[in-house]
N, C-alpha and C positions, 0 to 999 in steps of 0.2 A: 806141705803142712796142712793139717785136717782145721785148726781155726786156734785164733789167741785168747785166751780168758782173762776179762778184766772185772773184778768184784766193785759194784757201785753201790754208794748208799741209798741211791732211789732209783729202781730198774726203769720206772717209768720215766722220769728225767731223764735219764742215758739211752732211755730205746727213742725220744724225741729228741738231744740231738744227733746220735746217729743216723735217723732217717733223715736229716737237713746234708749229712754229705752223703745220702743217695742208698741207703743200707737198708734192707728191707725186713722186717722179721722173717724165718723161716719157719720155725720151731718153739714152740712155747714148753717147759716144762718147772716142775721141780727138783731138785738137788737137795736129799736130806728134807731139809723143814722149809726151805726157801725156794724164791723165785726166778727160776731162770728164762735163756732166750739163745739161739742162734740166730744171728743177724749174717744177710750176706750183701756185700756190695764192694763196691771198687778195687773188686778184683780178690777177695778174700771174702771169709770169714771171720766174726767173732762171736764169742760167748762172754754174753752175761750176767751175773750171779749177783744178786740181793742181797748184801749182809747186813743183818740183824743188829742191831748197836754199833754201827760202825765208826771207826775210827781215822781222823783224819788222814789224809794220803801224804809220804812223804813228799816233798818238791823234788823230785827228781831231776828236772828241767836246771831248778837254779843252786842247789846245794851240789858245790865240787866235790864234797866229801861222799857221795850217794853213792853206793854200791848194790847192783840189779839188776832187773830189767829194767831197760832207760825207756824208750818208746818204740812205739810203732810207726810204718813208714805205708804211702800208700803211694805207691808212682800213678804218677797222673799224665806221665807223656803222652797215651792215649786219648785221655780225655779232652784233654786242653794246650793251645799251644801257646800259652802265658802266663803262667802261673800268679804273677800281678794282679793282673785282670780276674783271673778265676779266683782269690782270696777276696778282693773287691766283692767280687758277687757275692760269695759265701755269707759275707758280713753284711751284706744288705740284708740278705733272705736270713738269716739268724734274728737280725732288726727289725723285718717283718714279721716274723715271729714270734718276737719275743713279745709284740702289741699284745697278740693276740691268744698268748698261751702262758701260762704261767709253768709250767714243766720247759720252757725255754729261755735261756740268759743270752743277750749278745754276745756273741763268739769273741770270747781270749784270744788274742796272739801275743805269743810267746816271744816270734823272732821274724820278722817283716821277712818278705823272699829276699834273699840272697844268694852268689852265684858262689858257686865250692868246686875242687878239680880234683877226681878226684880218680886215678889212674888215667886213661885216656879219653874222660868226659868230664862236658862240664854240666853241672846241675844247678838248676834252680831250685830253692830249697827255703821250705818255712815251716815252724810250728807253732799249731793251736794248742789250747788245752779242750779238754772232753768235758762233759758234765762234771766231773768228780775231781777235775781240776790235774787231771793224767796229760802228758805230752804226747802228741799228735807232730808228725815228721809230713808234711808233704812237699814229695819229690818231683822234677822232670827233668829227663834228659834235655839239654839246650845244645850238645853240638858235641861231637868225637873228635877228638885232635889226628890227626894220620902223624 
């Protein structure tokens, strides 16, 4: 996959908390009349777009009636071998942040980690919400069943 597009209503809100889980810009441009970005980090890219009078984002996350794209996932077994601990941090450094920048809010969770099975792994698994209030999936391998 070349990278996922997610439209926010303030690019610059979204490009500050993106770079908080590690996503760096790559690419600045415009799209049409608006402001965009490739961002790359944790293992991907994305692109983000600026919309003009924007309109609120459906809840995805919590309306069972929702039909779409639900969210994005960012496996983090690489990164970290606790996914507990590695949200803990997140939400510190969101909190320091958020002192000291106002394009920053304490970081949403949606759904504390929790362990799911899911063929022959088990995952620990939690999500945030994005600046624009989007679901955010992060994953880690915890163990393979034989």
């Amino acid at each position: 996959m070349h990278h996922a597009s997610i439209r926010t209503a303030n690019i610059h809100r979204a490009i500050a908390f993106y770079e908080q889980l590690g996503f760096i810009v790559c690419e600045r441009f415009t799209t049409g009349y608006t402001l965009a970005c490739w961002m790359e980090g944790l293992g991907g890219r994305i692109e983000l777009i600026q919309i003009p009078q924007p309109k609120p984002a459906p809840d995805a996350f919590n309306d069972e009636h929702y039909v779409g794209y639900y969210h994005l996932s960012f496996d983090l077994t690489e990164i970290t071998p606790d996914l507990p601990s590695y949200l803990t941090n997140l939400q510190e450094t969101f909190n320091v942040t958020a002192q000291q920048s106002e394009l920053v809010e304490p970081l949403k969770v949606l759904l504390e980690p929790t362990q799911q099975q899911i063929g022959d792994r088990i995952y620990e698994v939690a999500f945030i919400a994005d600046a624009d209030g989007l679901p955010l999936e992060l994953i880690r391998v915890l163990s393979i069943l034989s």
